[in-house]
C-alpha positions as CSV (number, residue, x, y, z in Angstrom):
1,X,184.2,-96.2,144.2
2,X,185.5,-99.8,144.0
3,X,187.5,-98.4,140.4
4,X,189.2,-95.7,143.1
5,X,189.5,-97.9,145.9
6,X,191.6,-100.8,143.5
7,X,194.0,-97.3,142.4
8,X,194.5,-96.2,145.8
9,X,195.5,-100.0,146.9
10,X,197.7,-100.1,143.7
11,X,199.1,-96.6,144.5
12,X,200.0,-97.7,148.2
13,X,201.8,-101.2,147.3
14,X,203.9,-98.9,144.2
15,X,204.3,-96.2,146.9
16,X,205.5,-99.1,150.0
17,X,206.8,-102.1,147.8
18,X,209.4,-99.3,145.9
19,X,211.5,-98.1,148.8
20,X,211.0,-101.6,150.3
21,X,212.8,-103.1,147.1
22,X,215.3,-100.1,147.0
23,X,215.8,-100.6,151.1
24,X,216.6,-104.9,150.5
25,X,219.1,-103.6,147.4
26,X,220.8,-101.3,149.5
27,X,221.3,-103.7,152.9
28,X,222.0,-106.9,150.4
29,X,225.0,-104.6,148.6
30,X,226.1,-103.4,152.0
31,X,226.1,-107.3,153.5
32,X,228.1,-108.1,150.3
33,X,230.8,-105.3,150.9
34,X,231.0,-105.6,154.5
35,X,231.8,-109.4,153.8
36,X,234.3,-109.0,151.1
37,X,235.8,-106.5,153.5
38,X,236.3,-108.9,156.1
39,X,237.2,-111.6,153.9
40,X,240.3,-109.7,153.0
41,X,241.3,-108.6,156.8
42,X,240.7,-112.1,157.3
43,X,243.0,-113.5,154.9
44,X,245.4,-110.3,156.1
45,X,245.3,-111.6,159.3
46,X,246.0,-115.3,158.3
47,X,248.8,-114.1,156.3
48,X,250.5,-112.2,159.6
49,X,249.9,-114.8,161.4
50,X,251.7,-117.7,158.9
51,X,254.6,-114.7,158.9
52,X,254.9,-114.8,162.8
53,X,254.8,-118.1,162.8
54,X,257.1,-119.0,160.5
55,X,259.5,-116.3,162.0
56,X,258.7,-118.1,165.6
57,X,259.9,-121.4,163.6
58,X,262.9,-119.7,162.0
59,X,263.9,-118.8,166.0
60,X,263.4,-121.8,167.5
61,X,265.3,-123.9,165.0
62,X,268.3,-121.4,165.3
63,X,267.5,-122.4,169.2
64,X,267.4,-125.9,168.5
65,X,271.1,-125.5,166.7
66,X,272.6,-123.7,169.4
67,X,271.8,-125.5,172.5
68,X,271.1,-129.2,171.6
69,X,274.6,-130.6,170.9
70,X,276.6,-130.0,173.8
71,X,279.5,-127.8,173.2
72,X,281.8,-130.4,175.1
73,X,280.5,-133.0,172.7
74,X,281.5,-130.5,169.4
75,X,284.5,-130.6,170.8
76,X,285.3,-133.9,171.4
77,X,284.3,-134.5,167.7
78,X,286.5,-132.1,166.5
79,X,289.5,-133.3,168.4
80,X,289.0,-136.6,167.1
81,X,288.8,-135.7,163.9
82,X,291.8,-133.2,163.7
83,X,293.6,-136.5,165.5
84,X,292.4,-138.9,162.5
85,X,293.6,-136.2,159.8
86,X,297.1,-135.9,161.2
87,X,297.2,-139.6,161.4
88,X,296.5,-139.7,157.5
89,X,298.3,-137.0,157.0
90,X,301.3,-139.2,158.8
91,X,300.9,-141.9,156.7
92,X,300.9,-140.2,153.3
93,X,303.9,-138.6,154.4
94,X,305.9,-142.0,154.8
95,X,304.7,-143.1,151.4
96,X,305.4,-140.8,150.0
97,X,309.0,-140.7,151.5
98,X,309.2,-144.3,150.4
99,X,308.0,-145.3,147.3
100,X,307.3,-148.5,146.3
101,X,309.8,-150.3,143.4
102,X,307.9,-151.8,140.7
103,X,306.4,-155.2,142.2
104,X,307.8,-155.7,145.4
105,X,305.2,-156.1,148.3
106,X,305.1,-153.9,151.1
């Protein structure tokens, strides 16, 4: 009996530890897919949320342009500088209206 007693003991670990193993296998390769799965949504989501943020960037430096510099101040530059360009302008005219002869001083 203790020869039958050893197989039947053998027969119930081969019988239990085999679906056991096969069980472990199965959750370990679902565990491995399930976090490859949401290593990729995460990095899907990382990746749409560096896009709306960049595009949020992108807006608020167009904001940024638009409303920091007064308008009035634009302005005031640009009259100014259309002013010192006539000026020049003014000047190379009369030069060039009179010429200077040879080494005389002006």
């Amino acid at each position: 009996m203790v020869g039958m007693s050893n197989m039947d003991l053998a027969w119930w670990i081969t019988a239990v530890e085999a679906p056991i193993v096969g069980a472990l296998f199965y959750m370990i390769n679902g565990l491995r897919k399930d976090i490859e799965q949401r290593i990729s949504h995460g990095d899907q989501r990382d990746s749409e949320a560096v896009h709306r943020t960049r595009e949020d960037l992108a807006d608020f430096k167009l904001e940024v342009a638009r409303t920091y510099v007064p308008l009035s101040l634009i302005r005031d530059v640009d009259r100014r500088l259309s002013q010192a360009l006539l000026r020049i302008e003014e000047k190379l005219d009369e030069v060039a209206r009179h010429p200077r002869r040879g080494g005389e001083a002006g």
